[in-house]
Biotite code that builds the C-alpha atoms (Angstrom):
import biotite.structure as struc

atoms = struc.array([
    struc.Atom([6.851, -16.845, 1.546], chain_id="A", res_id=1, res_name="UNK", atom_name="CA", element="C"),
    struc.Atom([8.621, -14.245, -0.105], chain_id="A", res_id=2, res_name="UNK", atom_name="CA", element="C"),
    struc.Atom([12.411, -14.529, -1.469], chain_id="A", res_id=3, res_name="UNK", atom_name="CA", element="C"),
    struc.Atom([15.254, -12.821, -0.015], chain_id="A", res_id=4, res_name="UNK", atom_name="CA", element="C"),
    struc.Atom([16.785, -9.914, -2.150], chain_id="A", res_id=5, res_name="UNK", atom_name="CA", element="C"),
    struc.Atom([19.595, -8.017, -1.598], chain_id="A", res_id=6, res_name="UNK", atom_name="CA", element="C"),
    struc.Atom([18.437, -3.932, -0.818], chain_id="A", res_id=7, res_name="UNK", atom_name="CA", element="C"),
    struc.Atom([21.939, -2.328, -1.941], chain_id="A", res_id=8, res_name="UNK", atom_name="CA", element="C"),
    struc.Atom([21.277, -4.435, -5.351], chain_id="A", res_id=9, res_name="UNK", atom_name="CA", element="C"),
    struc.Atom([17.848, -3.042, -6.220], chain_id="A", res_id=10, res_name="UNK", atom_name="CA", element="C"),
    struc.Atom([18.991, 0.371, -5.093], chain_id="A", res_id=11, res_name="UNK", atom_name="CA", element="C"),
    struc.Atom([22.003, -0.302, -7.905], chain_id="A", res_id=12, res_name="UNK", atom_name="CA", element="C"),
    struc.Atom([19.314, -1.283, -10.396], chain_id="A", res_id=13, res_name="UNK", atom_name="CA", element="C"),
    struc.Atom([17.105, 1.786, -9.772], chain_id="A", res_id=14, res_name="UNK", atom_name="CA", element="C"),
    struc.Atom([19.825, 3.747, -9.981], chain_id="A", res_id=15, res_name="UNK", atom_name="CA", element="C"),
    struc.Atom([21.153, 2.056, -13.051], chain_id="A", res_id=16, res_name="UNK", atom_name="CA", element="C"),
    struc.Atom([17.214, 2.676, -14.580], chain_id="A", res_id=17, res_name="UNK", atom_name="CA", element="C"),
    struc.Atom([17.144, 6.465, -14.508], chain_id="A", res_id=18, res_name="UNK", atom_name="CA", element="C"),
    struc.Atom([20.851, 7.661, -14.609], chain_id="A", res_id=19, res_name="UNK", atom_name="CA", element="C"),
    struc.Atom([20.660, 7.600, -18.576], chain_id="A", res_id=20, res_name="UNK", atom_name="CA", element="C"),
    struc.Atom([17.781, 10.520, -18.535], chain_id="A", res_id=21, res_name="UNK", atom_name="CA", element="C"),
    struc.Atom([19.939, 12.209, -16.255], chain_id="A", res_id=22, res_name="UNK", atom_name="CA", element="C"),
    struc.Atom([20.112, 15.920, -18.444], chain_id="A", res_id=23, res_name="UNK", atom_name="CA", element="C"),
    struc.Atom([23.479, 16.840, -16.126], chain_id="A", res_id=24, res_name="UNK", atom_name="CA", element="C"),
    struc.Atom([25.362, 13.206, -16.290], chain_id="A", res_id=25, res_name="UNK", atom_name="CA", element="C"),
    struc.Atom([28.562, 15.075, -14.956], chain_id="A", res_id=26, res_name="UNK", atom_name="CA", element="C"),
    struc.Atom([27.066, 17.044, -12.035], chain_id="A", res_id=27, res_name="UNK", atom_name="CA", element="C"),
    struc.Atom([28.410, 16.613, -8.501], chain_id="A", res_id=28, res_name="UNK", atom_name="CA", element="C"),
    struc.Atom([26.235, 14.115, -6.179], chain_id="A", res_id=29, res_name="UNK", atom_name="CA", element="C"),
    struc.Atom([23.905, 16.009, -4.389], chain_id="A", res_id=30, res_name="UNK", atom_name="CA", element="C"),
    struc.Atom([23.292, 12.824, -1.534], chain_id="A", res_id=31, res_name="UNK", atom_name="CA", element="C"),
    struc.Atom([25.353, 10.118, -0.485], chain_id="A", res_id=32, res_name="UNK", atom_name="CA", element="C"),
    struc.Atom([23.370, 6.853, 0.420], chain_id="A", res_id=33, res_name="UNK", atom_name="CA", element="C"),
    struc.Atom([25.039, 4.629, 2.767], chain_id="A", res_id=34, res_name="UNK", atom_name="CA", element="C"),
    struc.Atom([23.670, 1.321, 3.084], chain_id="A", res_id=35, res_name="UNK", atom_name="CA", element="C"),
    struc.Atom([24.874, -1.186, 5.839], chain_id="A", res_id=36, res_name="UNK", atom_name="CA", element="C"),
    struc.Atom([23.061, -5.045, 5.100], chain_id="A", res_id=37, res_name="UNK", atom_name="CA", element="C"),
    struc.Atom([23.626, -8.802, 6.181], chain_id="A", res_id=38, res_name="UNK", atom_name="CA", element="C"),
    struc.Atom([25.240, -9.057, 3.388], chain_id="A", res_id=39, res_name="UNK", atom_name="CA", element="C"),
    struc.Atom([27.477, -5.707, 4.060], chain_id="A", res_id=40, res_name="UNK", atom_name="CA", element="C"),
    struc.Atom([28.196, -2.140, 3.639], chain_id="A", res_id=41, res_name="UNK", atom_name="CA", element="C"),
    struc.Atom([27.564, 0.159, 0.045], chain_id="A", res_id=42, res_name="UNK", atom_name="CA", element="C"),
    struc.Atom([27.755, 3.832, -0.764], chain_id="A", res_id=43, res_name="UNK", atom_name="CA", element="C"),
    struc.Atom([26.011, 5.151, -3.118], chain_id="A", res_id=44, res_name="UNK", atom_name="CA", element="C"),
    struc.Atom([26.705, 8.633, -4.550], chain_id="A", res_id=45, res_name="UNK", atom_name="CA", element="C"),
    struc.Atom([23.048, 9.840, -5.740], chain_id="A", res_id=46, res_name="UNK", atom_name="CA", element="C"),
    struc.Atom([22.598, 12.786, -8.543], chain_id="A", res_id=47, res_name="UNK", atom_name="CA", element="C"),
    struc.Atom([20.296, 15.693, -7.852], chain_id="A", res_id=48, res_name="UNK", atom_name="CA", element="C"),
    struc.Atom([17.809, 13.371, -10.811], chain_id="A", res_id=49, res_name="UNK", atom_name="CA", element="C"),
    struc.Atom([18.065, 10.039, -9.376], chain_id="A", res_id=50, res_name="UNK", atom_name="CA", element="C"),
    struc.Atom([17.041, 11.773, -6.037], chain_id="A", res_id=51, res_name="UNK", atom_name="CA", element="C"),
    struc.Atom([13.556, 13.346, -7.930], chain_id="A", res_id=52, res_name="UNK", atom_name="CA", element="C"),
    struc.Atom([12.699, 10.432, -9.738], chain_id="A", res_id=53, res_name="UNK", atom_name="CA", element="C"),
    struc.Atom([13.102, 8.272, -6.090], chain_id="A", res_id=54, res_name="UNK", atom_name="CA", element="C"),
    struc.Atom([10.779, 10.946, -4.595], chain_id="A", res_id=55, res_name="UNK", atom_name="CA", element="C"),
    struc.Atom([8.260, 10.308, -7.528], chain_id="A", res_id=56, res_name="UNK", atom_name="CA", element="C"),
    struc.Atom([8.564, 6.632, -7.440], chain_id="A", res_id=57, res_name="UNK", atom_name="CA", element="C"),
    struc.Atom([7.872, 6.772, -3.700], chain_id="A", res_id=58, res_name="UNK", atom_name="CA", element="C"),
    struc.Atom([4.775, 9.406, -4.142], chain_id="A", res_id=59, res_name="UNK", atom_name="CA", element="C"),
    struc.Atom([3.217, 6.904, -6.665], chain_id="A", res_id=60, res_name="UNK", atom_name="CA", element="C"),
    struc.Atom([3.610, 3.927, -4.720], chain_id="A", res_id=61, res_name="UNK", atom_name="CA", element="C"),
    struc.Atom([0.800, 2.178, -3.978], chain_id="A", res_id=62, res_name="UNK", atom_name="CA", element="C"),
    struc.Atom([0.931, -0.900, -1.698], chain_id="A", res_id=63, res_name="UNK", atom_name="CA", element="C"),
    struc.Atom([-0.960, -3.801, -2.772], chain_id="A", res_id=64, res_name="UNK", atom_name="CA", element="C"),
    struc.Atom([-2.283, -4.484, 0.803], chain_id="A", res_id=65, res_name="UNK", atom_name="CA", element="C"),
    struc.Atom([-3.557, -1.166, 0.815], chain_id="A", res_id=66, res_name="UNK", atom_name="CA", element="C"),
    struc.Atom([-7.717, -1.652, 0.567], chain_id="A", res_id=67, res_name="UNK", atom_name="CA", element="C"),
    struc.Atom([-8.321, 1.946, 1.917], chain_id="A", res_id=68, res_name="UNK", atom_name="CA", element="C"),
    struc.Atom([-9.573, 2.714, 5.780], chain_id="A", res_id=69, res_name="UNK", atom_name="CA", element="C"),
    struc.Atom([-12.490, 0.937, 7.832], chain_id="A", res_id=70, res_name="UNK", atom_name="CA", element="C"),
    struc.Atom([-15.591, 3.680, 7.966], chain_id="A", res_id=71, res_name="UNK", atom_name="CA", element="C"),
    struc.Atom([-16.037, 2.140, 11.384], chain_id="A", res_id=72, res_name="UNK", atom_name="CA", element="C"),
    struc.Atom([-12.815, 2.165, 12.811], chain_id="A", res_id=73, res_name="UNK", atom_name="CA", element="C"),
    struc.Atom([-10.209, 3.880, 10.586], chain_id="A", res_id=74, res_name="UNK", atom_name="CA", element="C"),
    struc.Atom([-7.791, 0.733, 10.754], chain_id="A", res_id=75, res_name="UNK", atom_name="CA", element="C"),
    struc.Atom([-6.117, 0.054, 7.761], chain_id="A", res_id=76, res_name="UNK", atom_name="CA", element="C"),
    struc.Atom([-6.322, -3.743, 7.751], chain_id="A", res_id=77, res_name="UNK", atom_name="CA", element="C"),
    struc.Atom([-8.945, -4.308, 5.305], chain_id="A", res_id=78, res_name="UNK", atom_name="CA", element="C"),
    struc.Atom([-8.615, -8.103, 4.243], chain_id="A", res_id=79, res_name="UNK", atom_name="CA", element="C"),
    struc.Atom([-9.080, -9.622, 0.532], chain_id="A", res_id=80, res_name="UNK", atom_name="CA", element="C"),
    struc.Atom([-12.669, -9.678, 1.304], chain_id="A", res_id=81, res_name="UNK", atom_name="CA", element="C"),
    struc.Atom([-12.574, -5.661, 2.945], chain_id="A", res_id=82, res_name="UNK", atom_name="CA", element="C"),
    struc.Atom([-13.430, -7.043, 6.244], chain_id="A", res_id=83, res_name="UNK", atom_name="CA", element="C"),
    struc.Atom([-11.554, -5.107, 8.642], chain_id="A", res_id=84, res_name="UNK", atom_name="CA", element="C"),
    struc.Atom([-9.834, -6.859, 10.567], chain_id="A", res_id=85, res_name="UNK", atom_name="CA", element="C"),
    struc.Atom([-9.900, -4.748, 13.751], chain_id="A", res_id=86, res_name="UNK", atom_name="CA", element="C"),
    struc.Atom([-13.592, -4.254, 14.212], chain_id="A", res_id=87, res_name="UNK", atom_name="CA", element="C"),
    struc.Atom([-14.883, -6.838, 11.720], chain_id="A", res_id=88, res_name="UNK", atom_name="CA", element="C"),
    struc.Atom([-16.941, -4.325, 9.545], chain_id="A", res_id=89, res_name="UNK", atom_name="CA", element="C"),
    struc.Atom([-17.413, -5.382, 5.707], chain_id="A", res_id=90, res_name="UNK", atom_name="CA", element="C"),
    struc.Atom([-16.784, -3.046, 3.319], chain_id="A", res_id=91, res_name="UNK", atom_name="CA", element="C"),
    struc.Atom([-17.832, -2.565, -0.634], chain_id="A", res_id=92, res_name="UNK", atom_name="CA", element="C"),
    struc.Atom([-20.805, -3.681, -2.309], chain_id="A", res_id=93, res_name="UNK", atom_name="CA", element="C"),
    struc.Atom([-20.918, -7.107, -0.356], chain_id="A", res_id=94, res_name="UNK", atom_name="CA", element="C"),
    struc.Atom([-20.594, -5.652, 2.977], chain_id="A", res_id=95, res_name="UNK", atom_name="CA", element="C"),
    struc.Atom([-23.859, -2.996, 1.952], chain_id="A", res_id=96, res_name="UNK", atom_name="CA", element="C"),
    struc.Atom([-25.765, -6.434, 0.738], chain_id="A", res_id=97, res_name="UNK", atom_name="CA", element="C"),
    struc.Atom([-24.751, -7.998, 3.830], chain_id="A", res_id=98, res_name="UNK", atom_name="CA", element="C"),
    struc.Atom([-25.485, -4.788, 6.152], chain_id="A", res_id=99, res_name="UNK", atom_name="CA", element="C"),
    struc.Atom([-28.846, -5.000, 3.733], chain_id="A", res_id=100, res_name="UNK", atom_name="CA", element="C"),
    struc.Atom([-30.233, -8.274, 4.767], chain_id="A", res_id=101, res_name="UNK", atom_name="CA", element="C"),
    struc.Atom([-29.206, -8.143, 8.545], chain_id="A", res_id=102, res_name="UNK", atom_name="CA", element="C"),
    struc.Atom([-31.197, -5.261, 9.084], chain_id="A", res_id=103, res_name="UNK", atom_name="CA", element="C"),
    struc.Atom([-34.330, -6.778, 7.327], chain_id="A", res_id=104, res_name="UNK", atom_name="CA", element="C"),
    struc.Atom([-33.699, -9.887, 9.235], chain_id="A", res_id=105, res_name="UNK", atom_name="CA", element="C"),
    struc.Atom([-33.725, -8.102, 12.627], chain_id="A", res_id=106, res_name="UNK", atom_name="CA", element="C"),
    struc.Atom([-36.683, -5.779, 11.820], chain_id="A", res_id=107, res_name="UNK", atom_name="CA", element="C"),
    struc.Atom([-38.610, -8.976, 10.733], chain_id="A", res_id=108, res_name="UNK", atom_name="CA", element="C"),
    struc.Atom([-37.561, -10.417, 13.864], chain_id="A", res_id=109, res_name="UNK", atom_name="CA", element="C"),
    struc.Atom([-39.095, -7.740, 16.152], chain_id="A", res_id=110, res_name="UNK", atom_name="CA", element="C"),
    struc.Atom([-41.950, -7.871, 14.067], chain_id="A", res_id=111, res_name="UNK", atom_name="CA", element="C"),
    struc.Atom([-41.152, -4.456, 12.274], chain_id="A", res_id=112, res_name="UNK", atom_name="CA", element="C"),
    struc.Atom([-40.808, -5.836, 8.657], chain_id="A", res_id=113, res_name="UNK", atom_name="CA", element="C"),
    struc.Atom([-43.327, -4.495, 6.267], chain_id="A", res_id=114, res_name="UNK", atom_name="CA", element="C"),
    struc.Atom([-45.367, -7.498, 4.074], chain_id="A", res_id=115, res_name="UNK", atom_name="CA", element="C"),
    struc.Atom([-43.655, -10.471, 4.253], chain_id="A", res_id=116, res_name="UNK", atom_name="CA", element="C"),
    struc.Atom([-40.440, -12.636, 4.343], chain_id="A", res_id=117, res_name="UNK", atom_name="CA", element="C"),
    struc.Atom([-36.499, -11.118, 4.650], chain_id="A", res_id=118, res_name="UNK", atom_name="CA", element="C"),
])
C-alpha cells in the first residue's frame, strides 16, 4: 500500500529544487499550472527553467515496473520474474534455460533427442 501525498506539494518542492539555478530569477512566467486536488485548488506560476528541467525530469524517467516488452506479444506487463503476464512467455536468461530444457524434453519425448537423457 502506498501513502497518500499531496500533488500540488511535490509540484511546490520541485519547483522549490530548481528555481535557485534559474540564470533569469526575475523573468516573467512563461506557464501557469493550475492544479485542482481533494485537498483543493493551487496555481502555480512556472519560469521558462523550471518548465525545461520538468521536461528533462520527465524524459529521464524511468518507471520501476517498466521490465521492457514481451518478444511474443509486445505487452508491457513483464512481472518480477519477466513472465509476461499477457501471454505467459519468460523472458531473460531463465526464460532461454527454461525455453532450453522444454524443447529437449519434447524432442526426447518424440524420440528425436540425440544420445541420451534431457
Amino acid at each position: 500500500m502506498t501513502t497518500s501525498f499531496d500533488p500540488a506539494a511535490v509540484i511546490a518542492e520541485f519547483i522549490d529544487a530548481v528555481a535557485p539555478y534559474d540564470p533569469q530569477p526575475d523573468s516573467s512566467p512563461v506557464a501557469l499550472l493550475g492544479l485542482r486536488t481533494a485537498l483543493g485548488d493551487e496555481t502555480f506560476a512556472l519560469s521558462d527553467h523550471v518548465i525545461r528541467a520538468m521536461c528533462r525530469a520527465l524524459a529521464s524517467y524511468r518507471d520501476p515496473e517498466d521490465r521492457g516488452e514481451c518478444v511474443a506479444c509486445g505487452g508491457r506487463h513483464l512481472d518480477e520474474n519477466l513472465r509476461c503476464q499477457e501471454c505467459g512467455r519468460l523472458h531473460g536468461v531463465l526464460g532461454q534455460v527454461i525455453a532450453d530444457h522444454v524443447r529437449r524434453v519434447a524432442e526426447a519425448a518424440e524420440g528425436g533427442a540425440p544420445g541420451g537423457s534431457a
